[in-house]
N, C-alpha and C positions, 0 to 999 in steps of 0.2 A: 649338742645337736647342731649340725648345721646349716643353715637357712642360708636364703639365695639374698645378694646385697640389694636395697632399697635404690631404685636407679631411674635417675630423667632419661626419659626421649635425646640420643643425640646420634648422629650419624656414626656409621660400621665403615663404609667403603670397601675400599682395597680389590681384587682382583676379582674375588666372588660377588660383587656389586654390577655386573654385566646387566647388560640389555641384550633383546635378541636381534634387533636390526646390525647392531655392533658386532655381535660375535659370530654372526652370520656372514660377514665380509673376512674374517677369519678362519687358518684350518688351524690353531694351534692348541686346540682339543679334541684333532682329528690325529688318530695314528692307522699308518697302514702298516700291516705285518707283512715282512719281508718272504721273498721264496724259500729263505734259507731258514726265516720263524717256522713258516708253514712246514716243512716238513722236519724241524726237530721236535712241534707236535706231533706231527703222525708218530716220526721214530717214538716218542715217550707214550704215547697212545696205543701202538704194539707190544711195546716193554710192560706196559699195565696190563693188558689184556693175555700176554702170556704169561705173568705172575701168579694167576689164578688168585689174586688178593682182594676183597669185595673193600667199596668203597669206606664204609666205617672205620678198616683196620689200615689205609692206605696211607703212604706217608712219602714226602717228597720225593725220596731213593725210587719207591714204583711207578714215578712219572717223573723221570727224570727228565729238568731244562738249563738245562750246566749255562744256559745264553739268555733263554727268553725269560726264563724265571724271573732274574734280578731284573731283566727290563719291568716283567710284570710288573714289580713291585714294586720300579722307580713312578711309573706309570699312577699306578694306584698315591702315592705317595705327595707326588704331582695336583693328583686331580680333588684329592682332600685336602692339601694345603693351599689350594687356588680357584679355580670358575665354581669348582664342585660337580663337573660332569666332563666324561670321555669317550667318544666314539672308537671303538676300533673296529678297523675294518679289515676282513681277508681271512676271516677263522676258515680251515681246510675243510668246508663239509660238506658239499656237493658227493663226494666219492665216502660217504659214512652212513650207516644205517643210524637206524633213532635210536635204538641202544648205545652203539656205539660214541654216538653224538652225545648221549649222557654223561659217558664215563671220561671223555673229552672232556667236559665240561665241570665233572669232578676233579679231572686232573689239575686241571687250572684254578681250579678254587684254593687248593692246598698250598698255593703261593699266597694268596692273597686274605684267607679269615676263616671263620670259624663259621659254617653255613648252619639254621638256627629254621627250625621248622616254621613254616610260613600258612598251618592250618589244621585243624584239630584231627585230621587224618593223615600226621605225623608227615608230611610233604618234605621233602627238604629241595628235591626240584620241582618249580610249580610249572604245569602244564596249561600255558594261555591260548587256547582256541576255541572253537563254538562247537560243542559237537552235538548241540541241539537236545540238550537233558537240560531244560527250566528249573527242576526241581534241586537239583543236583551244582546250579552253578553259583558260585560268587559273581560279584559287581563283573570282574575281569575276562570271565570266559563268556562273555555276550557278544554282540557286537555294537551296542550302543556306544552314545561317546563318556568317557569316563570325566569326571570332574575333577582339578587339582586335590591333589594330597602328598601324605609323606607315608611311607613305612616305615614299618615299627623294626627299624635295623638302623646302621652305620651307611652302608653303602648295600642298594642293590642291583644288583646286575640281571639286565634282560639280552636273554641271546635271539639272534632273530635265524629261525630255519627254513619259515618261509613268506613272504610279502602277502598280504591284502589286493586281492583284484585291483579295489579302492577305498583311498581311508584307511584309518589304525594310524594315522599320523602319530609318532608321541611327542607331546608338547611340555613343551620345558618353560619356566620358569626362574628367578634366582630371587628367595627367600628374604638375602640379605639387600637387593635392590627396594623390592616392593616394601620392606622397614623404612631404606633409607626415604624413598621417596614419601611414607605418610610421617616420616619425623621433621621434612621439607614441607608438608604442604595442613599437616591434621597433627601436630605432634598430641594433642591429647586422645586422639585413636591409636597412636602407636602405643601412648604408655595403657591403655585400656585393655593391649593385648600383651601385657608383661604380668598379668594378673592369673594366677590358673584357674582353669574352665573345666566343665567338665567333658568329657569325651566317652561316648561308649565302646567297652570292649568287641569285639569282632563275636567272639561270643562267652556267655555267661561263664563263671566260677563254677566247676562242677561241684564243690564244697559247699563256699559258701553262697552262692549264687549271686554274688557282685556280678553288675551290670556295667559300671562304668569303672573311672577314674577320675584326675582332677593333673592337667598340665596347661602353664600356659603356650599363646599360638607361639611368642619368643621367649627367648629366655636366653640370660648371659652368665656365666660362667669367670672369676677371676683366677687364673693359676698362675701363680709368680707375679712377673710383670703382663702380662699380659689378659685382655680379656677373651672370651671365647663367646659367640653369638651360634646361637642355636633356634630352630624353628620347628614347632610340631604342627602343621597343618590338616586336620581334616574335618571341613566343611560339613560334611552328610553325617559325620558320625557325634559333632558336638552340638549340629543341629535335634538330631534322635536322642541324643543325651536330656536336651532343654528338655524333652517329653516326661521325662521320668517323672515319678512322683517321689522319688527321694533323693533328687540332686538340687545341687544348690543351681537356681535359675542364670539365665545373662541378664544380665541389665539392659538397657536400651543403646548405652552407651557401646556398651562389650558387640551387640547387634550390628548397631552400624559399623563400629572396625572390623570386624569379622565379613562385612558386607563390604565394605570399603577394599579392604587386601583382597578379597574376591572379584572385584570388579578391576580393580591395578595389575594384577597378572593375566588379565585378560586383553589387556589390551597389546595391541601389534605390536605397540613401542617399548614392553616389555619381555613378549614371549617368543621363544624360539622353536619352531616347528623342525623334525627330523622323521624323513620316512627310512625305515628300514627298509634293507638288504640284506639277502641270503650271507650269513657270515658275521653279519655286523655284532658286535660285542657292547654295549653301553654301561658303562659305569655311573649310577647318579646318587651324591651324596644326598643323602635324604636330611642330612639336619641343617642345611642350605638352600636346598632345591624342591621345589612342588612339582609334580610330575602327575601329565593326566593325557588324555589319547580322543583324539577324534572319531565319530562313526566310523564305523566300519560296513561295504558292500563287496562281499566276499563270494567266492565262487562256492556253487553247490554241493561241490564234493568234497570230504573230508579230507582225503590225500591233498587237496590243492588248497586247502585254508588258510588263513593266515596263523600262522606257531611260532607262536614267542616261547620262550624256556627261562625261568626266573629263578633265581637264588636272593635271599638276604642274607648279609654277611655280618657278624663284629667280624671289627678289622684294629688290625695293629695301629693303625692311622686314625683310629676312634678320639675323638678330642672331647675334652672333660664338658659333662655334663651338668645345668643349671639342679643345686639340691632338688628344686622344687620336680626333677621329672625321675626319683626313684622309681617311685608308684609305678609309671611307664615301662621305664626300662630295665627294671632290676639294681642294674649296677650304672651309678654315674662318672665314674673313675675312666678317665683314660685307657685306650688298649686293654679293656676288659672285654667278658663273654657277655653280650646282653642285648636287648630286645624281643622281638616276637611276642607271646601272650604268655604268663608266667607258666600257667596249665597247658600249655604244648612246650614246654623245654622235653620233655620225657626222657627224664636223665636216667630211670634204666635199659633204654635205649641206645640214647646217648651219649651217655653221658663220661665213658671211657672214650670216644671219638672226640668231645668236645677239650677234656682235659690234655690227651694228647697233642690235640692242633694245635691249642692254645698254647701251650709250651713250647712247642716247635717254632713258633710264628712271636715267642718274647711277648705273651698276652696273660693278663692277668685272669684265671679263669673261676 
């Protein structure tokens, strides 16, 4: 069996270690897509939509980017092996309907991973806007402000179709900053959060009605010579975990660092604010990055809302994961298929779409 290696508190650094005052004086995690990107999407955007080929059974050849493809996927390759987030700006979609804007949106997936239902009503693209059904929404289709977290994927991607009157800022974070800085200032909070917690699932075990799990907030990973630092953050869901009556409790200790990295990625001197743009593309590795969103004051009308469009991906670029977080994500292997909630994979669904990507994209599925 393999278990995760026994480890002191010491500094990660390296490029993923940003600040947001720092990275904010920088574009070199901004890309703009060129005139000549923009419309060899449309052209493979046409070429899909006259295939008559439905999403599931789609495969590079029906959204052909003989150019932008491989950028994609320098891109994507880039932004996992460095800050851990990517603005692109310039997606064509002013002149696209919302269907079409979908299948856009499919197309460029199949460069980049294996998209992995994101909700027990089998989603695969999530629809983030407020369309005023309480009963009906998750945390993300309100408009209140969202608090740090990570999803339960590799990398996920938020398309923006259209702005917030005001507010819907989304606020970034860098995982491996807020580490290094409590292994600088608290190293016994840092190692308090190398321990696994528990975390409740988004929702119950239809079987056996498991309610939570157990990962830590970090967790490290050695493959070869090299280590790999990884971060599960979510605050509101290992807080409702604590609740249970058959999970193992925090300590006071585990309390305070958990309160402690919650209060450090708040601060100005760490976090980097980005308002979307009609087009904008964001890439953010989630086993790096905490990602959460300011109020939102949004105009009255549906058509004018603010609409994000979401996918979670495994991706080719997925880097090995700490033993300690199977439970979480299935599979802790490199370039493998895995995250979401085990009970929404619906691999009869799926599950020939997933095997196929997977192979097409040199992923273990």
């Amino acid at each position: 069996m393999n278990v995760d290696a026994i480890r002191k508190p010491k500094i990660v650094g390296g490029k993923a270690a940003w600040r947001g005052p720092d990275i904010a004086k920088s574009d070199d995690w901004v890309y703009h897509i060129t005139p000549g990107e923009r419309a060899e999407l449309l052209d493979a955007l046409a070429h899909f939509l006259k295939s008559g080929v439905d999403d599931l059974h789609a495969t590079q050849a029906d959204f052909p980017l003989p150019n932008f493809g491989p950028k994609l996927q320098k891109l994507e390759r880039d932004a996992d092996g460095g800050r851990g987030i990517l603005l692109m700006r310039g997606l064509p979609l002013a002149e696209l309907s919302e269907p079409h804007i979908h299948r856009l949106y499919w197309g460029i997936s199949l460069y980049l991973g294996v998209v992995m239902p994101q909700s027990g009503k089998a989603e695969l693209i999530g629809d983030i806007r407020n369309r005023g059904l309480p009963g009906e929404q998750r945390g993300y289709t309100g408009g209140h402000a969202q608090k740090y977290h990570t999803d339960a994927c590799d990398i996920v991607l938020l398309m923006c179709r259209m702005r917030a009157k005001e507010g819907g800022v989304s606020r970034l974070a860098s995982t491996v900053a807020i580490h290094d800085h409590m292994v600088e200032t608290r190293p016994d909070l840092a190692e308090a959060l190398y321990t696994p917690t528990a975390t409740a699932w988004v929702s119950p075990d239809p079987v056996s009605g498991k309610t939570w799990f157990t990962v830590p907030f970090f967790g490290f990973r050695q493959a070869g010579d090299k280590e790999h630092f990884a971060c599960r953050f979510s605050y509101n869901r290992t807080m409702k975990a604590n609740t249970f009556p058959d999970t193992p409790k925090l300590t006071d200790k585990q309390i305070e660092a958990i309160d402690y990295a919650f209060e450090t990625g708040n601060r100005p001197e760490f976090y980097l604010d980005m308002t979307f743009e009609p087009g904008d593309l964001q890439f953010v590795v989630n086993h790096q990055i905490v990602h959460g969103r300011t109020e939102i004051h949004d105009w009255p009308e549906l058509e004018r809302k603010r609409h994000v469009i979401r996918m979670w991906l495994a991706t080719p670029t997925g880097r090995p994961l700490p033993y300690s977080w199977e439970e979480a994500y299935t599979s802790v292997e490199p370039a493998s298929v895995r995250g979401g909630v085990p009970w929404w994979w619906f691999t009869e669904r799926f599950g020939d779409y997933r095997a196929r990507t997977a192979k097409a994209l040199g992923m273990k599925s």
